[in-house]
N, C-alpha and C positions, 0 to 999 in steps of 0.2 A: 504494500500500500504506500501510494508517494505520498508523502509529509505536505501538508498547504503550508504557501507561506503565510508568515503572521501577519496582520494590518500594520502597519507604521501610523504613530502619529507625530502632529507636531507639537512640542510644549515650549511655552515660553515662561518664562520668569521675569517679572518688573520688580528690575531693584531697587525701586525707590518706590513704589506700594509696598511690597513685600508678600505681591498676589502672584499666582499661576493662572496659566490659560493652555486650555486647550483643544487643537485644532486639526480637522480628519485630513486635512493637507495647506499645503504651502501656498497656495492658490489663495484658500479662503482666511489667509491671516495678512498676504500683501493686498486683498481687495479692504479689510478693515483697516490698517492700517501702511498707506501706498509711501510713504515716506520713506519704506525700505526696499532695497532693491531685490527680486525673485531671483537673479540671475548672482549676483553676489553670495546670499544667502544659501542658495545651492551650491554651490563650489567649495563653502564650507563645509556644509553638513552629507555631501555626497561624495564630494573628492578629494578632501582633505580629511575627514570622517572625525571632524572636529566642531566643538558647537560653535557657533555664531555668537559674537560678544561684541555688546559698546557699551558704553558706559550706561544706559537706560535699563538694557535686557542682556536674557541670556538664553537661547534660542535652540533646541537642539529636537532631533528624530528621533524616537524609540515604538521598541513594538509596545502594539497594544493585545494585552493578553485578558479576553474577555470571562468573567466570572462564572462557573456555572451555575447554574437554576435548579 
């Protein structure tokens, strides 16, 4: 039996709230907020496989492992 892969999400961290957020892709956190760039942000967390950081946030992909019922 072939393994599925797991969902990824994206979670961010405001470090200056000191909230979490999170988001089913990269897509719907640059349409919230467009001041960051999609293309940037993936190069970190895809090809560098490193989270995304400035001084606001702290931005990174994990799987999402769903609970069961």
């Amino acid at each position: 039996m072939k393994k599925q892969p797991q969902p990824k999400k994206i979670v961010v961290y405001w470090k200056q709230s000191d909230k979490y957020e999170v988001y089913s892709s990269l897509v719907g956190f640059v349409e919230r907020h467009p001041e960051y760039n999609r293309e940037t942000i993936t190069h970190y967390i895809t090809r560098k496989l490193v989270p995304y950081q400035t001084e606001d946030l702290t931005l990174w992909r994990t799987n999402y492992i769903e609970r069961k019922k």
